[in-house]
N, CA, C and O of each residue as an XYZ file, in Angstrom:
540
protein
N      -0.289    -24.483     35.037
C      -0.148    -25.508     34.016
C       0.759    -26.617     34.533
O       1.762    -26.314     35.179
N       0.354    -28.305     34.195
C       1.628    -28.939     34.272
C       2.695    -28.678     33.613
O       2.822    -27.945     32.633
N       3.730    -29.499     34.351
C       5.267    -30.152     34.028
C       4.626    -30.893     33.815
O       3.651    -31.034     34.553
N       4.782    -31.617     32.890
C       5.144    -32.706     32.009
C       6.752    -33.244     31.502
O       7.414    -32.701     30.617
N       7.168    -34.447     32.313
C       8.591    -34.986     32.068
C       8.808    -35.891     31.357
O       8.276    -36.850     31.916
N       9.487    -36.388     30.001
C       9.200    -37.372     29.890
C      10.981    -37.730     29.988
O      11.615    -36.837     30.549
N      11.555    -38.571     29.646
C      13.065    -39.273     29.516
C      13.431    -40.558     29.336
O      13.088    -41.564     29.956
N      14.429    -40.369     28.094
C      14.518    -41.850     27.722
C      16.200    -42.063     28.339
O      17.089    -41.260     28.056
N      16.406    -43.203     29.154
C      17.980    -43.321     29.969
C      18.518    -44.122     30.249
O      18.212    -44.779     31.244
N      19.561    -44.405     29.476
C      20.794    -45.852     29.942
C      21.900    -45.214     31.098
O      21.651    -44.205     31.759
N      23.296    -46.087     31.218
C      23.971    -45.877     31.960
C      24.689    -44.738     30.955
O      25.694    -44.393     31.576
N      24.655    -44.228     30.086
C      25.757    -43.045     29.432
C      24.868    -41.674     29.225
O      25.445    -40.589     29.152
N      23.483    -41.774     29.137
C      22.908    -40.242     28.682
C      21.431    -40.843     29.173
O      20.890    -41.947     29.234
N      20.992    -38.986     29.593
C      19.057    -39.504     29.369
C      19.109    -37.847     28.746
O      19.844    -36.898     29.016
N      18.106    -37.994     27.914
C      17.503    -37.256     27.203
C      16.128    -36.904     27.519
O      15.163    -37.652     27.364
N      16.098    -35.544     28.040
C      14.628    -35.362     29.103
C      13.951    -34.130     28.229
O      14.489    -33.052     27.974
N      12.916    -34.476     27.920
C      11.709    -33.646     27.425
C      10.551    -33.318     27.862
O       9.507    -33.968     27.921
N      10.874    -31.956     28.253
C      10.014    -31.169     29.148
C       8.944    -30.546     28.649
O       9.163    -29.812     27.686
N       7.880    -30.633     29.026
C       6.254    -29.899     28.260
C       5.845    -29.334     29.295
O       5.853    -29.878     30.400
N       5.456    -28.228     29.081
C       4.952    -27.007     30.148
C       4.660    -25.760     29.528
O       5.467    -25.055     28.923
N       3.294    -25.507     29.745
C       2.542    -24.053     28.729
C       3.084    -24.210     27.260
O       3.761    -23.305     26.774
N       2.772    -25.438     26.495
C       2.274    -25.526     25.711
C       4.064    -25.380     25.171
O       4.314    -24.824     24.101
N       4.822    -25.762     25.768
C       6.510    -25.255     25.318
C       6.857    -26.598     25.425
O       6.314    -27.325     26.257
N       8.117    -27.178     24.295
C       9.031    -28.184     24.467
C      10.587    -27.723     24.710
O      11.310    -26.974     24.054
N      10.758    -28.287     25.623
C      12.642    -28.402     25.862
C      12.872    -29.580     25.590
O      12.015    -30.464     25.589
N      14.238    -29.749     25.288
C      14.700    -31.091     25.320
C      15.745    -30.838     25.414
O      16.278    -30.057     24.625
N      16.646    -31.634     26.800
C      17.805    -31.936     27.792
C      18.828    -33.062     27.432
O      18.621    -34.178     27.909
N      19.675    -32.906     26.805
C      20.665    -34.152     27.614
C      21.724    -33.915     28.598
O      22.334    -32.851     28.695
N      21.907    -34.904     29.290
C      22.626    -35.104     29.946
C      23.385    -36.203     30.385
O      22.942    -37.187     30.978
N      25.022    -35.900     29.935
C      25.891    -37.673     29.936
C      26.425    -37.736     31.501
O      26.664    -36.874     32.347
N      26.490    -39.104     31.470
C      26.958    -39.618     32.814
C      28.523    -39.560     32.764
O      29.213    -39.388     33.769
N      29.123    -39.754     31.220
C      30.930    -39.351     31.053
C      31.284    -41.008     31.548
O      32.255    -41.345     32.226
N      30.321    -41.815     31.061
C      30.545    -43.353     32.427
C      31.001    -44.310     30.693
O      30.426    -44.576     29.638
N      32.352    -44.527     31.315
C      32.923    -45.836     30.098
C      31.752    -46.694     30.073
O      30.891    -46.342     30.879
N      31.375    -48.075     29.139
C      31.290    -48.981     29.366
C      31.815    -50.149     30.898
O      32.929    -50.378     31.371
N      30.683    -50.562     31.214
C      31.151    -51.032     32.548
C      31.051    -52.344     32.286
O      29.991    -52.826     31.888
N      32.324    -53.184     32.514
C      32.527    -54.477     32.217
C      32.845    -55.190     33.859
O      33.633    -54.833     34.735
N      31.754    -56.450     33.797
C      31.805    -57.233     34.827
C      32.273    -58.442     34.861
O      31.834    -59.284     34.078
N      33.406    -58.788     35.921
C      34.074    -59.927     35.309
C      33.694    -61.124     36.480
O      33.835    -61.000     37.696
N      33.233    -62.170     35.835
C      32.519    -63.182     36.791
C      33.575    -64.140     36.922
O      34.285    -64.432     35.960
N      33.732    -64.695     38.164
C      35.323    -65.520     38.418
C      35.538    -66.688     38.228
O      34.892    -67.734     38.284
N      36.280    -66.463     38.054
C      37.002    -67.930     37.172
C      37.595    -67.234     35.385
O      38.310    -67.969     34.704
N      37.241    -66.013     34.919
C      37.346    -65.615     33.893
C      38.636    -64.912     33.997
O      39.057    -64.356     32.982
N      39.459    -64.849     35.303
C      40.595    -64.019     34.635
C      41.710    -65.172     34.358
O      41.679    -66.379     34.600
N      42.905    -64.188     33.641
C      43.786    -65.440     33.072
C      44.968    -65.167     34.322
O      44.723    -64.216     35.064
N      46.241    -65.961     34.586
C      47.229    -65.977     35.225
C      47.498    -64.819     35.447
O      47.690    -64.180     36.481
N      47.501    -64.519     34.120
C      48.839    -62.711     33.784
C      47.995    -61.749     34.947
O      48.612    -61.030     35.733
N      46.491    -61.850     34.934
C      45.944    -60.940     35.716
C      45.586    -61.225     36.877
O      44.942    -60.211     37.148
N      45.510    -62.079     38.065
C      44.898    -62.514     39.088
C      45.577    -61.309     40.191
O      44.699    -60.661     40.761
N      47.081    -60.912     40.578
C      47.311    -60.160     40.821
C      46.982    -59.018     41.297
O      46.979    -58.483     42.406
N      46.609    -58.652     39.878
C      46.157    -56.971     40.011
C      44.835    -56.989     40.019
O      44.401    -56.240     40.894
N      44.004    -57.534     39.406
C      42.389    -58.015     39.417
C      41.686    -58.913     39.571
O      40.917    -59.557     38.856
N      42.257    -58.947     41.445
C      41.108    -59.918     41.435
C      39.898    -59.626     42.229
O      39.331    -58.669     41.703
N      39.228    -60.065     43.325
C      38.179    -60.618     43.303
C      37.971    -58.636     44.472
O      36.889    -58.056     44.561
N      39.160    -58.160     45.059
C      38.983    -57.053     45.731
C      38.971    -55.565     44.811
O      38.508    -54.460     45.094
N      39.613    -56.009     43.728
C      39.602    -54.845     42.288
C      38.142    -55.124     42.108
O      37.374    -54.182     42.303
N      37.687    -56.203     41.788
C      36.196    -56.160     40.803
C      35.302    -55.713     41.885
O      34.379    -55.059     41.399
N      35.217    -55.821     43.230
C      34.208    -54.831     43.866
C      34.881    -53.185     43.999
O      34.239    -52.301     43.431
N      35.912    -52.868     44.598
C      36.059    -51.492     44.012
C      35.611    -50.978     42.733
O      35.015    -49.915     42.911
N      35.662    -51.292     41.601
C      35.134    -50.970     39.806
C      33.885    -51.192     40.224
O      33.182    -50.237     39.894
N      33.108    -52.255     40.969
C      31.747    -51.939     41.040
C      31.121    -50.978     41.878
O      29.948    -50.607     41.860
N      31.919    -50.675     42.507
C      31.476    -49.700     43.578
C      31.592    -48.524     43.015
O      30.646    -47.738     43.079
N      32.851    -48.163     42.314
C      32.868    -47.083     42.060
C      31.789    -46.401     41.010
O      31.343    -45.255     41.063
N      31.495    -47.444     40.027
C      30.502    -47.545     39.035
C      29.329    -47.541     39.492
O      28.531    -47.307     38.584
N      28.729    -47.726     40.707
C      27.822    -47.300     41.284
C      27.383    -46.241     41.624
O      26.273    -45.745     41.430
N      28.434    -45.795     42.249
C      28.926    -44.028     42.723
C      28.402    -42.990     42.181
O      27.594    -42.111     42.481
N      29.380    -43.445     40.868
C      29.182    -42.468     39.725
C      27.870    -42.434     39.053
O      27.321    -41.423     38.614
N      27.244    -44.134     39.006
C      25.831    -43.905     38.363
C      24.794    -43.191     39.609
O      23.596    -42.995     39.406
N      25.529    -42.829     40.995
C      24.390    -42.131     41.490
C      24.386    -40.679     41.639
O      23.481    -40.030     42.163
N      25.302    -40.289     41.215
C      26.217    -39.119     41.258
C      25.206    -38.692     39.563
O      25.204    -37.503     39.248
N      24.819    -39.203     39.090
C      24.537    -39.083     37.678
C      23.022    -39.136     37.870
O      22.466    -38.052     37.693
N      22.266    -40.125     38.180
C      20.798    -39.986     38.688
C      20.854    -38.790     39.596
O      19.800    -38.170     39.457
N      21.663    -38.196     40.488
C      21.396    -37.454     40.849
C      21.272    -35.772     40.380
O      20.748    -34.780     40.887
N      22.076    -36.053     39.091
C      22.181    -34.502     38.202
C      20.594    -34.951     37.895
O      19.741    -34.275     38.468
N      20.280    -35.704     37.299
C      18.999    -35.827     36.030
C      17.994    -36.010     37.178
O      16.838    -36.134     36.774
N      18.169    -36.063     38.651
C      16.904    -35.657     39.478
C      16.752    -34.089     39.771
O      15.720    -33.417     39.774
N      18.072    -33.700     40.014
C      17.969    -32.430     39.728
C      17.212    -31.264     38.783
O      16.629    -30.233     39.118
N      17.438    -31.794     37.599
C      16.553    -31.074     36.729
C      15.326    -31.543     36.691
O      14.708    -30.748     35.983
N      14.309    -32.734     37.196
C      13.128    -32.868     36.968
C      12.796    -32.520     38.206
O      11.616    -32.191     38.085
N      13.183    -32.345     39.655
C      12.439    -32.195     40.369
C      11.082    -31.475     40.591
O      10.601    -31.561     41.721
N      10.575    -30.945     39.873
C       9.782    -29.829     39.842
C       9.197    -30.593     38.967
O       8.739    -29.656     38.314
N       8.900    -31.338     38.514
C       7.338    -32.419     37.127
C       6.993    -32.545     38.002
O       7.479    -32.637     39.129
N       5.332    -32.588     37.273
C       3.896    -33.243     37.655
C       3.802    -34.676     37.672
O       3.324    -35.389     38.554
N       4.573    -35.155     36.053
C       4.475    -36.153     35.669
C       5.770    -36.683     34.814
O       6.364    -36.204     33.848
N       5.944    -37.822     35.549
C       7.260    -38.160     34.901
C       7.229    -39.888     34.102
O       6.995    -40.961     34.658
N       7.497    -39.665     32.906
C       7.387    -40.960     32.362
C       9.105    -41.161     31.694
O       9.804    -40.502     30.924
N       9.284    -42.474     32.495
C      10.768    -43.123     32.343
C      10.877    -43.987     31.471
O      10.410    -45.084     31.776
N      11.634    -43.823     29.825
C      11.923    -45.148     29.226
C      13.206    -45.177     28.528
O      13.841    -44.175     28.199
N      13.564    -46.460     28.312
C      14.918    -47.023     27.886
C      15.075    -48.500     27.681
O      14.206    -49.317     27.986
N      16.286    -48.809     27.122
C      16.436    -49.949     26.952
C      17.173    -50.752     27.992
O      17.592    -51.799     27.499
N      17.454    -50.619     29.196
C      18.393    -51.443     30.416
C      17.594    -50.882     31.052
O      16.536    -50.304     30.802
N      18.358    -51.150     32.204
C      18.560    -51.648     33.758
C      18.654    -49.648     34.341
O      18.390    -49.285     35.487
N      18.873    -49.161     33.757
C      19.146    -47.555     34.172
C      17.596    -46.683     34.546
O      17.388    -45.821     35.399
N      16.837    -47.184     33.729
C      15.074    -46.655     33.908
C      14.794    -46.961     35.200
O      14.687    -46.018     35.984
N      14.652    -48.080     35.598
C      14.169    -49.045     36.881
C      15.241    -48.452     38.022
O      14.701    -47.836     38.941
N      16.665    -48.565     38.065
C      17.439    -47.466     38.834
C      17.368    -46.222     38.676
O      18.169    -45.558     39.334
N      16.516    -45.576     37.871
C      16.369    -43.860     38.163
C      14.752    -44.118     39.141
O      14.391    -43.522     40.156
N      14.216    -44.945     38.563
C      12.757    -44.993     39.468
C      13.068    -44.871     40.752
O      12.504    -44.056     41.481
N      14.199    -45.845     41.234
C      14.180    -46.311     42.631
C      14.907    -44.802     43.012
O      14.470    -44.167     43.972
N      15.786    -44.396     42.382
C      16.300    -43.123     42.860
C      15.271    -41.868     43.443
O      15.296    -41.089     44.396
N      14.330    -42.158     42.256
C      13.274    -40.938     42.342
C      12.525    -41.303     43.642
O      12.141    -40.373     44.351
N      12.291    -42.548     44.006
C      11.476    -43.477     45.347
C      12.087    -42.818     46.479
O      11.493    -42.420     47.481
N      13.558    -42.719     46.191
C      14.560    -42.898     47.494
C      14.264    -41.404     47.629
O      13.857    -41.049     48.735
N      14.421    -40.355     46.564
C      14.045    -38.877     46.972
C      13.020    -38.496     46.959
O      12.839    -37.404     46.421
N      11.845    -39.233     47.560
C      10.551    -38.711     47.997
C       9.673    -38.371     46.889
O       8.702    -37.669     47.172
N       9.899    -38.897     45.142
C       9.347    -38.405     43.795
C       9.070    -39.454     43.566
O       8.872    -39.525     42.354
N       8.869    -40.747     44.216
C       7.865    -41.926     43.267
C       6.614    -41.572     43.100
O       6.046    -41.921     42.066
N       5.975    -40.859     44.013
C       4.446    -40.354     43.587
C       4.123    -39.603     41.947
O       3.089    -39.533     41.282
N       5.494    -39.126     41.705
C       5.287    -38.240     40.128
C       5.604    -39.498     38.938
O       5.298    -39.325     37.758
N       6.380    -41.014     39.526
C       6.304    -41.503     38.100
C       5.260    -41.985     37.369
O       4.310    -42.410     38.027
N       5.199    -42.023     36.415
C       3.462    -42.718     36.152
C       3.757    -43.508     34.786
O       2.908    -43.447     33.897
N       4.643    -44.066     34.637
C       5.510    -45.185     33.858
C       6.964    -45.271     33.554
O       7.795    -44.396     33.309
N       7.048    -46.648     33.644
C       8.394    -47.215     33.256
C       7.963    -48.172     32.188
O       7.213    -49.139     32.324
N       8.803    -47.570     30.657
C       8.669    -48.295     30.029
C       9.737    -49.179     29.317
O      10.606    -48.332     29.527
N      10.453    -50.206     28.620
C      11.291    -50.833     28.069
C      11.027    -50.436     26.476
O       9.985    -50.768     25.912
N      12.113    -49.667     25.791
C      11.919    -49.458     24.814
C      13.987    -49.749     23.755
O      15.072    -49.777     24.338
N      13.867    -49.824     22.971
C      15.118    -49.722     22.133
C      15.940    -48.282     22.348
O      15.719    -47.401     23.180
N      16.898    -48.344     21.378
C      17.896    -46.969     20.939
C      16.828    -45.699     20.183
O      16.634    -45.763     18.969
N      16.391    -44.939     20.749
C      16.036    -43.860     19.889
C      16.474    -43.155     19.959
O      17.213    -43.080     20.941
N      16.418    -41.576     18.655
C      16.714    -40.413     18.294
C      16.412    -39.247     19.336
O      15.686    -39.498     20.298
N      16.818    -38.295     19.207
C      16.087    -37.498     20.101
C      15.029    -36.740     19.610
O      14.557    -35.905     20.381
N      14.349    -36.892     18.018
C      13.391    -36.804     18.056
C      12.369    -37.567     18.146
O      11.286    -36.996     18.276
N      12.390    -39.095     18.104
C      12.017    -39.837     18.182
C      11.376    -39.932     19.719
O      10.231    -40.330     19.931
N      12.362    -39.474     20.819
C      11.925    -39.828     22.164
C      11.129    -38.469     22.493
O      10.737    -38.513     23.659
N      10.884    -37.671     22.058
C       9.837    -36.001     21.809
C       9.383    -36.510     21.539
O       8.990    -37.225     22.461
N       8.830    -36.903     20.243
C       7.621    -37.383     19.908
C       6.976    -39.071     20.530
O       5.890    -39.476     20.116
N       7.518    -39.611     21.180
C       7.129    -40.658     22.160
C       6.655    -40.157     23.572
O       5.783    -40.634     24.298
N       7.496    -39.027     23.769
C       6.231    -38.059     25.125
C       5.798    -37.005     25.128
O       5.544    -36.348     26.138
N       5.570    -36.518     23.491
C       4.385    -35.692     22.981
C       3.280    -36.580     23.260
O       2.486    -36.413     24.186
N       3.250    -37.707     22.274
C       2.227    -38.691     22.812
C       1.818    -39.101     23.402
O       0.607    -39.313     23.457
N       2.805    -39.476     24.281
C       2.222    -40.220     25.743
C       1.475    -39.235     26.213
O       0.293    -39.535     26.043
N       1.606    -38.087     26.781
C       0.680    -36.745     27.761
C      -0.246    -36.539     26.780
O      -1.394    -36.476     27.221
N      -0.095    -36.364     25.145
C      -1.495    -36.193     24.545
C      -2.575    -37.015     24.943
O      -3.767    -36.739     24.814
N      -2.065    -38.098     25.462
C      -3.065    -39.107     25.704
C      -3.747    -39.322     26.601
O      -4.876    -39.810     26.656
N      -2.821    -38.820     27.643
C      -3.577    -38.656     29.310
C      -4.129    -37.572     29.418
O      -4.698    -37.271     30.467
């Protein structure tokens, strides 16, 4: 029987729902990742140039990178093994788990990226109940 994957994923959680022999799981898993604030220059004030400037804001980005791969890499972990993997969310985190999945030899299993809002977690079950009912 297939795996069937589906997951909806920003930079703080993806929520992965697994279909296989006719069974649903459903996964989360948080990244533990603050809000990541980017500061474009010319925006800091006096008080801060010091301590944050232009060599702080690439360390925070770097590190925030790190961690978001350190994090794609748990949530590749648990899908490695799908047939079929359908990726959606509202950012920039869907399109960076794709490329992740590319970089570990699993772009052949995605078979969409979609742009969608904030949903429930039943809401995102029943968005890839559907989707595989359909294929």
């Amino acid at each position: 029987m297939k795996k069937e994957v589906g997951l909806w994923v920003d930079h703080r959680k993806a929520v992965i729902v697994t279909l296989e022999n006719g069974t649903e799981v459903t996964r989360e898993i948080q990244s533990n990742m603050e809000k990541h604030v980017r500061f474009s220059s010319g925006t800091h004030s006096k008080d801060h140039l010091d301590t944050q400037g232009p060599a702080a804001e690439d360390m925070r980005d770097r590190q925030f990178k790190e961690h978001l791969d350190r994090y794609y890499d748990e949530v590749i972990a648990y899908i490695r093994d799908a047939d079929s993997i359908l990726i959606f969310g509202p950012g920039e985190a869907k399109v960076e788990l794709e490329n992740a999945l590319k970089h570990n030899g699993l772009g052949e299993y995605v078979i969409g990226v979609k742009s969608v809002d904030k949903m429930t977690d039943r809401q995102i079950a029943a968005k890839v109940r559907e989707y595989f009912q359909k294929t």
